[in-house]
N, C-alpha and C positions, 0 to 999 in steps of 0.2 A: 715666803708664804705664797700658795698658788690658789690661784680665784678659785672659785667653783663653777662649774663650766654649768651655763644657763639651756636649756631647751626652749626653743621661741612659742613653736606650736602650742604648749601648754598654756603657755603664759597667756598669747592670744587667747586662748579659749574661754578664760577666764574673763579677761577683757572684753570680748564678744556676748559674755553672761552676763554683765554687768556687774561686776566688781570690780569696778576700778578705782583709784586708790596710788597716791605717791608712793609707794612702796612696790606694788605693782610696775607701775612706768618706768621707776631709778630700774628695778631689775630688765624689764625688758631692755632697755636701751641698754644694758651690760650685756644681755645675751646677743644685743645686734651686733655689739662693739666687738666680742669674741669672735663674732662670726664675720668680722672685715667688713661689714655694712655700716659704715656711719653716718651714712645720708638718712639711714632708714630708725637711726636711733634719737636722729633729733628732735621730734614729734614729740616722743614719750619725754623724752628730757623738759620740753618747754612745757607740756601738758603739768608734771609735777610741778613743775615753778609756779602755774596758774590754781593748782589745785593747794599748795601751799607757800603761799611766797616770799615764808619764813624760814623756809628748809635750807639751807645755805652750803647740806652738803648737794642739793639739786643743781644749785644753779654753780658751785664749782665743779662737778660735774660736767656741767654743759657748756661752760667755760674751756672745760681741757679738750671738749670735744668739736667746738668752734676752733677750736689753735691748732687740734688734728686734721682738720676741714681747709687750714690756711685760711678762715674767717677772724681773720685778728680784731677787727670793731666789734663783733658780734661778742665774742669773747670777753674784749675789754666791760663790755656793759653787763656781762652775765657775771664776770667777776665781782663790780663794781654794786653790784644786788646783791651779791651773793654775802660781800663785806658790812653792808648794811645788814643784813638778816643775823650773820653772826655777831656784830657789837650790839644787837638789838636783845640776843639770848646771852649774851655774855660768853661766846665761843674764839676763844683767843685765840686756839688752835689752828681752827679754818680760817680764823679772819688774817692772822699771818700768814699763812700758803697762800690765800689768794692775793694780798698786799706783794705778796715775792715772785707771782705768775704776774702780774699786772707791772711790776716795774723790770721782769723780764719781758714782755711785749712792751714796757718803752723802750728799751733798748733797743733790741731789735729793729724797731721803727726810728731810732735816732731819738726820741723823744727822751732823752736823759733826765730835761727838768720836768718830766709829765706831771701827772695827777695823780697817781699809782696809791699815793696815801690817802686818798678823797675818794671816797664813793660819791659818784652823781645820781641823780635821779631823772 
């Protein structure tokens, strides 16, 4: 299945009118991400987490985009949010991926016995 390739300018403009909106943000920061900019996607990413920071697909989201970034802390925490948001709506789904991206970055880091199953706050 292939994304749908995002136009940024639009988006902005919308943005710039004042509609802005987690749904807005999650897409923009996909159309920065298509377009090889991930420094410039993470704004919008954090934006959506603050705007709902119940969305749990936002903050795993910004989770994969910290781990693309080589931000492994930044990640672990956006994960660890992201977990809580999901047992919070009853989202099994995301809250396992991100329990499986969080004990693949303990790994990584050596951290075998981590926290990977504990969301902190």
């Amino acid at each position: 299945m292939t994304m749908p390739k995002f136009s940024i300018a639009p988006l902005e403009r919308r943005l710039a009118a004042g509609q802005d909106s987690v749904l807005l943000r999650v897409t923009l920061a996909m159309a920065y991400q298509q377009q090889g900019e991930l420094a410039a996607a993470v704004p919008h990413l954090v934006k959506a987490t603050e705007l709902d920071p119940h969305y749990s697909g936002a903050w795993r989201a910004l989770g994969v985009l910290y781990v693309d970034l080589g931000q492994d802390a930044k990640a672990r925490v956006a994960f660890q949010k992201g977990i809580e948001a999901a047992k919070a709506h009853g989202d099994k789904q995301a809250e396992k991926e991100m329990i499986v991206r969080l004990r693949r970055l303990d790994r990584q880091s050596g951290d075998a016995g981590g926290q990977s199953g504990e969301a902190k706050t």
